[in-house]
C-alpha positions as CSV (number, residue, x, y, z in Angstrom):
1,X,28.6,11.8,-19.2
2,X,28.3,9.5,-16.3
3,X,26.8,10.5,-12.9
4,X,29.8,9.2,-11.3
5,X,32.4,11.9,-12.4
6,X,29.9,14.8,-11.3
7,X,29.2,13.2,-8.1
8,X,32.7,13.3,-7.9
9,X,33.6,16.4,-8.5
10,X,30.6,17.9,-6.6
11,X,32.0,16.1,-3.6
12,X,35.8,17.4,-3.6
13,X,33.8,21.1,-3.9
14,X,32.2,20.3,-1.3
15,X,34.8,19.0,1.1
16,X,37.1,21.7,-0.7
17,X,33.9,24.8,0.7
18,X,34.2,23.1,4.4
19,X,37.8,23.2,4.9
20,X,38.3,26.3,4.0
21,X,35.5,27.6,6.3
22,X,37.6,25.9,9.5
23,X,40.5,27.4,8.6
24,X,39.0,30.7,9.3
25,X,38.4,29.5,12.7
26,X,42.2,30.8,14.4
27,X,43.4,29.5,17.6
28,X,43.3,32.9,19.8
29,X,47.2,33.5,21.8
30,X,45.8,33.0,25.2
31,X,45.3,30.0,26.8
32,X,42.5,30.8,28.6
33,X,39.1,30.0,28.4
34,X,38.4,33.7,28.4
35,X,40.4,34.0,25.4
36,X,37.7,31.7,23.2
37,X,35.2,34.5,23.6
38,X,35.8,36.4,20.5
39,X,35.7,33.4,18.4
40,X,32.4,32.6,19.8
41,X,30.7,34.5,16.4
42,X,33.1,33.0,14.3
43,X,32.6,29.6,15.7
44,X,28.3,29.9,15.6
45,X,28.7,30.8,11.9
46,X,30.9,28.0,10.9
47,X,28.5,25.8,12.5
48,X,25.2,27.1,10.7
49,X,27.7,27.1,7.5
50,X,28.3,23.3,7.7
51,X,25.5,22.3,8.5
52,X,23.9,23.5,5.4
53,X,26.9,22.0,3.6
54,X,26.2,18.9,4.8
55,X,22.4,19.3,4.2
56,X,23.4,20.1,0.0
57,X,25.4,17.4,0.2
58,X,23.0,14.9,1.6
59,X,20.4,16.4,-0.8
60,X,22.4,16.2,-3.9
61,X,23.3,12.5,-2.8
62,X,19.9,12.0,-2.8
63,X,18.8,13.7,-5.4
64,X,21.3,11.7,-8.3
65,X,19.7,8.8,-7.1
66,X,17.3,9.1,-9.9
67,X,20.2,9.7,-12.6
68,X,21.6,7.6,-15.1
69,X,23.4,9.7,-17.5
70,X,24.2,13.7,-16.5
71,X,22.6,15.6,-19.7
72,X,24.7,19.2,-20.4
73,X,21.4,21.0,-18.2
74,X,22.2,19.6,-15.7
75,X,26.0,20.1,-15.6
76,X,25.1,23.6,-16.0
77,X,23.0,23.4,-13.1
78,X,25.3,21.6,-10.9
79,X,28.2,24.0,-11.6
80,X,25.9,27.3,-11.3
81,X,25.0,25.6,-7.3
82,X,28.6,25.1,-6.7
83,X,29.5,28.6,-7.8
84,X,26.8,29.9,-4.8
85,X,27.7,27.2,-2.4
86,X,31.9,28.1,-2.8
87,X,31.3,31.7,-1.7
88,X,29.9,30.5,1.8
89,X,33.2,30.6,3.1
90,X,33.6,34.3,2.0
91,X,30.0,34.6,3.9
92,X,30.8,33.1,6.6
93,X,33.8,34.2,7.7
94,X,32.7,37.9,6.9
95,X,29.3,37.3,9.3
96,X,31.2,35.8,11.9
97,X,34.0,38.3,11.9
98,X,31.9,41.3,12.3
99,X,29.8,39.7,15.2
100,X,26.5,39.0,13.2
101,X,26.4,43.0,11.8
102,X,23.3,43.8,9.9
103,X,24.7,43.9,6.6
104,X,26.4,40.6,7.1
105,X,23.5,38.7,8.1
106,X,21.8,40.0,4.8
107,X,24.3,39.2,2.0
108,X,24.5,35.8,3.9
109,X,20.8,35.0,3.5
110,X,20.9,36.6,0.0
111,X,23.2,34.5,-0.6
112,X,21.6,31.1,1.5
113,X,18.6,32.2,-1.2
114,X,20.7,32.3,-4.3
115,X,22.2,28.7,-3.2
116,X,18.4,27.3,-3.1
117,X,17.3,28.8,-6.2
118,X,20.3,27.0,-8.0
119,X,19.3,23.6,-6.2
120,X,15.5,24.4,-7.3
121,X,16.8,25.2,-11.0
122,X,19.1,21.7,-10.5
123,X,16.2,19.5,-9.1
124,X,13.6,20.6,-11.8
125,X,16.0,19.8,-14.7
126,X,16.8,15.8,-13.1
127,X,12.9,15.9,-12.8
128,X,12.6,16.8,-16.4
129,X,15.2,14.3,-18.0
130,X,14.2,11.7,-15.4
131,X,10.1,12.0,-16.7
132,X,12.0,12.2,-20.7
133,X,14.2,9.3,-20.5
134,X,11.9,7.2,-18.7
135,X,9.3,5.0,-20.7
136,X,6.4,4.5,-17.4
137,X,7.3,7.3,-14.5
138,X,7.4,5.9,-11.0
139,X,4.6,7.4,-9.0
140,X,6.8,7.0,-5.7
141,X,9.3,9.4,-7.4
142,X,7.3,12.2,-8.5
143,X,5.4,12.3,-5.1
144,X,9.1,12.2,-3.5
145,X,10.1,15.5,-5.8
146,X,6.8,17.1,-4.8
147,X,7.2,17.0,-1.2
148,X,10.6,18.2,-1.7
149,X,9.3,21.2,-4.2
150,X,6.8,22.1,-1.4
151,X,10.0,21.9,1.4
152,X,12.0,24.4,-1.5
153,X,8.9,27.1,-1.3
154,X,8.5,26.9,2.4
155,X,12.3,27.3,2.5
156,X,12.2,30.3,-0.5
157,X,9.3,32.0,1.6
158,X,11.7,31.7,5.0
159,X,14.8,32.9,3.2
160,X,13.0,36.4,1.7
161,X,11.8,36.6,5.5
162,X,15.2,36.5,6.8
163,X,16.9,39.2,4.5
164,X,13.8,41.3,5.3
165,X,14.3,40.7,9.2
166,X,18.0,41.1,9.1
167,X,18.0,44.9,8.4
168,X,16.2,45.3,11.5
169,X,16.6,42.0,13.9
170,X,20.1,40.4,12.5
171,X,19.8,37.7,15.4
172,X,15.9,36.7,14.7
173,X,17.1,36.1,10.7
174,X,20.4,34.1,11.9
175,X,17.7,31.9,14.2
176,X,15.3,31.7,10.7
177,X,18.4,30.6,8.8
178,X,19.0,28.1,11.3
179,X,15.0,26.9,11.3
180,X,15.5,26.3,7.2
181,X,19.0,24.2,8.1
182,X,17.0,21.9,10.5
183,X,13.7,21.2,7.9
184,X,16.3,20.2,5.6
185,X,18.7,18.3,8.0
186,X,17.6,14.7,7.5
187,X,17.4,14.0,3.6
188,X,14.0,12.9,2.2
189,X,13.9,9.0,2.5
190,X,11.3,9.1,0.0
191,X,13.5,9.9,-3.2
192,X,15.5,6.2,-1.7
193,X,12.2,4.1,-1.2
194,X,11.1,5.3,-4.6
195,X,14.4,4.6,-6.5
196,X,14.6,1.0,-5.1
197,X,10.7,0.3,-5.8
């Protein structure tokens, strides 16, 4: 299969996840300014929810780079991120409905883990068929995928923080959520310098 098609298709999932998170976001009956201070939550969680949309999306971009032909692993893969990606609307919406309750910041970093476990699981099987298919390994490449790995662990070990600090602090978890969104903000140039080497 050709990377194109899952690209594709990953993308209109993607773009599919982020508008229905902003319709969640309902204009309030009031026109005053007063009136925008219930959506506040809403409005916070729909922002931490795109930006780590946007980060997945700039990943995966990144991370297909490196792919020629889409083996049946990694469709797998891809499809088993986008199941854990398309219920952040549910996530959000819930978290931002219910003003950041306990329970509601922990099934959303649950489910913020569950999302990088399935980008880990997708990113080790490219690596795989990438070091298979190809005859001499580019060095640049596999030190681009380690640094990555080691931003997936220090991400893995924030996440299992966060569920563990919701149940008591629900607003310091939110603000450790938000610290993994901004290490992962700006997609590893490395994985581009390496491809084009």
């Amino acid at each position: 299969m050709e990377k194109n098609r899952l690209e594709a298709f990953s993308d209109g999932v993607l773009a599919i996840i982020i508008t229905i998170m902003v319709l969640e976001l309902k204009a309030p009956h009031g026109a005053d300014w007063q009136n925008l201070k219930p959506l506040i939550p809403i409005f916070i969680s729909y922002v931490i929810s795109f930006l780590y949309v946007g980060i997945y999306w700039g990943n995966h971009h990144h991370l297909f780079q490196i792919v020629e032909n889409v083996s049946s692993g990694m469709l797998l893969a891809n499809l088993n991120l986008l199941f854990w990606l398309s219920l952040l609307p549910f996530a959000t919406g819930w978290m931002g409905v219910n003003n950041f309750a306990s329970v509601t910041v922990t099934s959303y970093a649950i489910l913020l883990t569950l999302c990088a476990i399935a980008y880990f699981i997708l990113q080790n099987i490219i690596i795989q068929c990438h070091e298979k298919r190809c005859s001499q390994v580019n060095p640049a490449m596999v030190f681009a995928m380690q640094k990555q790995k080691k931003k997936g662990y220090i991400s893995l070990a924030i996440y299992t923080t966060s569920i563990l600090v919701s149940l008591i602090l629900p607003g310091v978890a939110g603000l450790l959520l938000f610290l993994v969104a901004v290490i992962w903000l700006i997609p590893d140039k490395n994985i581009e310098r390496a491809f084009y080497e």
